[in-house]
C-alpha positions as CSV (number, residue, x, y, z in Angstrom):
1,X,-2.0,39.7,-36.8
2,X,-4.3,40.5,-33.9
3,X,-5.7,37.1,-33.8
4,X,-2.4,35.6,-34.0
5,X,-1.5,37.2,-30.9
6,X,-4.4,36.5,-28.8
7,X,-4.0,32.4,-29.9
8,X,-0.5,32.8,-28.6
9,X,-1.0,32.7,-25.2
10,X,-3.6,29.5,-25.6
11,X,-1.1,27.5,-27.6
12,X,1.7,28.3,-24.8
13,X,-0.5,27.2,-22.5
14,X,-1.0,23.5,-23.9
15,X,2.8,23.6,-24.8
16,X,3.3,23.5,-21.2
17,X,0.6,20.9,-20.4
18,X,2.5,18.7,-23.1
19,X,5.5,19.0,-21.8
20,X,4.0,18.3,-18.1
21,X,2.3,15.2,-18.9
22,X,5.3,12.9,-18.2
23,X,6.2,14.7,-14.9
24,X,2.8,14.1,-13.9
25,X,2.9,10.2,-15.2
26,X,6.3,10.0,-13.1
27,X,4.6,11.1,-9.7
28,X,2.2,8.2,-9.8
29,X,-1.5,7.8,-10.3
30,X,-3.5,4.5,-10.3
31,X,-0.9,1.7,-10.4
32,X,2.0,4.2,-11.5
33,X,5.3,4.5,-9.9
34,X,4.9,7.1,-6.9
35,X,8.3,7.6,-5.4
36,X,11.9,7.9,-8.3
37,X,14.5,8.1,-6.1
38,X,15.8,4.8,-7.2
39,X,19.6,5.5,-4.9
40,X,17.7,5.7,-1.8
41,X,19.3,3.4,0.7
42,X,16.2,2.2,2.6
43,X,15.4,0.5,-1.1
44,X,18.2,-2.0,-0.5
45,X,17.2,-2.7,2.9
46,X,16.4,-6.3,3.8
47,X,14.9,-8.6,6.7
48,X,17.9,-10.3,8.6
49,X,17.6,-13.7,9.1
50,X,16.0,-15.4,12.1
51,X,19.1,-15.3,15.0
52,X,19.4,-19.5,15.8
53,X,19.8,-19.5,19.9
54,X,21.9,-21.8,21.2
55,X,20.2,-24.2,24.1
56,X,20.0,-22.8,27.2
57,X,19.1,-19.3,26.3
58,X,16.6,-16.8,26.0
59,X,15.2,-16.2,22.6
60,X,15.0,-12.7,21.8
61,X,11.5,-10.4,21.4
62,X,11.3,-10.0,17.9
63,X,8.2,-7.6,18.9
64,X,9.3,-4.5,17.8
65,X,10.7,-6.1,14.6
66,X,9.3,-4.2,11.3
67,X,9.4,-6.8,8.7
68,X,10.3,-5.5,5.1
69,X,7.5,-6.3,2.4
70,X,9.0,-8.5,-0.7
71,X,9.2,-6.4,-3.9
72,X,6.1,-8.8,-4.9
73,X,3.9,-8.0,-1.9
74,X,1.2,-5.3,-1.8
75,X,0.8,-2.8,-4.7
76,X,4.2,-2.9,-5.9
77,X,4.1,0.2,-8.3
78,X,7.3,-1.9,-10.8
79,X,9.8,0.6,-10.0
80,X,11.1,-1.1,-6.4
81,X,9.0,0.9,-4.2
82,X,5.7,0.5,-2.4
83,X,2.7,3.2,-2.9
84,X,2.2,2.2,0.5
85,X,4.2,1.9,4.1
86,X,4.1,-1.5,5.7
87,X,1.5,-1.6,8.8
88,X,3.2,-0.4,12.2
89,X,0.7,-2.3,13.8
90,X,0.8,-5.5,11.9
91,X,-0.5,-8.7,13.4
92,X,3.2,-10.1,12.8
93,X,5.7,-8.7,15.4
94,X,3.5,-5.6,16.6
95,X,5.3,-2.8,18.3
96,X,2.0,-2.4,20.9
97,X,2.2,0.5,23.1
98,X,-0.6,-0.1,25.6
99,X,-2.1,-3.1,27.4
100,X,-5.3,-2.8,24.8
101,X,-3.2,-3.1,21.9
102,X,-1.3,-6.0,23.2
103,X,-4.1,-8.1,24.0
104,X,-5.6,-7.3,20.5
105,X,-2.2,-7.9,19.0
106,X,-2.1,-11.3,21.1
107,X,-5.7,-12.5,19.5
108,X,-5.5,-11.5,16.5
109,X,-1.9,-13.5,15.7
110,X,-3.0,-16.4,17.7
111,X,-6.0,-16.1,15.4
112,X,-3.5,-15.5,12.0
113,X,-1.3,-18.7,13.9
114,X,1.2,-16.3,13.7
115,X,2.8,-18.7,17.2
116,X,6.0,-16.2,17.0
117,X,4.5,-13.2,17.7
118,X,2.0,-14.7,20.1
119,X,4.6,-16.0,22.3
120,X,7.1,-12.5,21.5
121,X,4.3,-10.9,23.2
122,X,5.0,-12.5,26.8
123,X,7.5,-11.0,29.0
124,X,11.0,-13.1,30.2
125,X,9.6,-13.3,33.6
126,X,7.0,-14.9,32.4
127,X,5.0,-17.3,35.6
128,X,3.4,-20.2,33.7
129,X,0.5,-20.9,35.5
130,X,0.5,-24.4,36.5
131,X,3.5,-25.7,38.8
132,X,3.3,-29.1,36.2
133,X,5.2,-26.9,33.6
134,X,8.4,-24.6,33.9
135,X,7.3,-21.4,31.9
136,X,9.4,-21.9,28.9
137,X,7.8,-25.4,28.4
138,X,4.6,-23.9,29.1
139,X,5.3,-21.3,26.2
140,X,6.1,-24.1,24.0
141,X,3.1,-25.5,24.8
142,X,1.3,-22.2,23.8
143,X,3.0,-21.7,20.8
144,X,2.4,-25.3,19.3
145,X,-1.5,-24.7,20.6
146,X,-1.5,-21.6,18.5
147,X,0.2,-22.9,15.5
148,X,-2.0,-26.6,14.9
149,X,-4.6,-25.9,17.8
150,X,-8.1,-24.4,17.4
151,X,-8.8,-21.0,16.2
152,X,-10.0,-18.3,18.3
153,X,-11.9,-15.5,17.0
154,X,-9.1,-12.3,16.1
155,X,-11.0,-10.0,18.8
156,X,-11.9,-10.9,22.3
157,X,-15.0,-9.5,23.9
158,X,-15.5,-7.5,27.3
159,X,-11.7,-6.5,27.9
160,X,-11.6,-4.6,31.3
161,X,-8.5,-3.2,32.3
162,X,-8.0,-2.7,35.8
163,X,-4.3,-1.1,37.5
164,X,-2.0,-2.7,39.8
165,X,0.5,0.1,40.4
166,X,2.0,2.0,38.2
167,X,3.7,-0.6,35.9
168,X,0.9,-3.6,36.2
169,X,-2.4,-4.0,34.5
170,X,-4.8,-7.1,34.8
171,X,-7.0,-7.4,31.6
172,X,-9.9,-9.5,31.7
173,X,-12.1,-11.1,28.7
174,X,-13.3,-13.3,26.8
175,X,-11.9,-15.2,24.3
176,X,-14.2,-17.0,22.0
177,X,-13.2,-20.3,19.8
178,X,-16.3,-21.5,18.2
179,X,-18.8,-22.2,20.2
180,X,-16.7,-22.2,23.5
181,X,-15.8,-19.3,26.0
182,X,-13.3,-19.0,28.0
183,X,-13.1,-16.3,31.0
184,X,-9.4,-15.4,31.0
185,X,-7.0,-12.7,32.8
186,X,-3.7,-11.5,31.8
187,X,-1.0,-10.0,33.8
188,X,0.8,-7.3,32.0
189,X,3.8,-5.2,33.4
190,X,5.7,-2.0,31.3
191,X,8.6,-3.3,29.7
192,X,10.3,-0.1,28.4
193,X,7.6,1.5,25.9
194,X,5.1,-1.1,25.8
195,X,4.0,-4.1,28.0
196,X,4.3,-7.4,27.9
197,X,2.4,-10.5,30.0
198,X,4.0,-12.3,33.2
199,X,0.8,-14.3,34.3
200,X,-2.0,-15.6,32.4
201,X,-4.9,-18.0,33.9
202,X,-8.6,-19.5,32.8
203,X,-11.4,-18.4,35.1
204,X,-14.1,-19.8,33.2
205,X,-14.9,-22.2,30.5
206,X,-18.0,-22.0,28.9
């Protein structure tokens, strides 16, 4: 009888281990599910469609856009959520908060010829910086340059960031495609919580 009772308290113990083993499978692990709550609203959210401006307009900065993974992209864990967040700092439509980030944000997409958020990083008083070109044909320009043009390496070497006032910066570096350098300088002004370019210029090729 004494023995009985001490093995009591060992089987109880792997009772309860049984009978946590699918609790523990539910919370994830590996490539299992990690989230259950299968009513959540955010699970039914979806990207709206691209907004078609009419001519004459200003198309809108889709910067701070978040796009919203398909159910097939990343480690989808089968049960219609993601073990993971979608990057706040993508290349695609990066929310960038400081003049660094939005000239890293700017190469790298231009590198990814992601054209969209290369030219959603430029501000609507944008100056083009040749009077041959109004600044929304220059933009075109830009955005046909990053989408079929050469590739430029995703990170530009020697930024410098110098203030003009309070709500100005001038970045300098270079920018690297291949075996060719170019010197360039951005303008960039605060634009609510980030900042966004108004001048651009070459002052070197290499």
């Amino acid at each position: 009888m004494n023995k009985i009772r001490a093995l009591l308290p060992a089987r109880r113990l792997i009772v309860g281990c049984a009978l946590l083993l699918p609790l523990l499978a539910a919370c994830g692990g590996g490539e299992q599910a990690v989230c259950v709550e299968k009513e959540q609203p955010y699970l039914a959210s979806r990207n709206n469609p691209t907004l078609k401006v009419p001519d004459g307009m200003t198309q809108p900065n889709r910067a701070e856009a978040l796009t919203i993974p398909e159910p097939t992209a990343g480690r989808h864990t089968g049960s219609g959520c993601l073990d993971e967040p979608p990057s706040y700092f993508r290349s695609t439509g990066t929310t960038a908060r400081s003049p660094e980030e939005v000239v890293a944000s700017w190469a790298q997409a231009w590198a990814n010829r992601e054209a969209d958020a290369v030219v959603a990083l430029y501000s609507g008083s944008f100056t083009a910086p040749t009077e041959s070109a109004g600044s929304a044909a220059w933009l075109e320009q830009r955005r046909e340059q990053v989408a079929t043009g050469p590739v430029p390496d995703p990170v530009v070497e020697g930024l410098r960031v110098e203030p003009d006032g309070s709500d100005k910066r001038i970045v300098r570096f270079v920018q690297k495609f291949g075996t060719n350098s170019l010197r360039k300088e951005l303008t960039l002004v605060r634009e609510g919580a980030s900042w966004r370019i108004v001048a651009e210029k070459v002052a070197e090729v290499k």
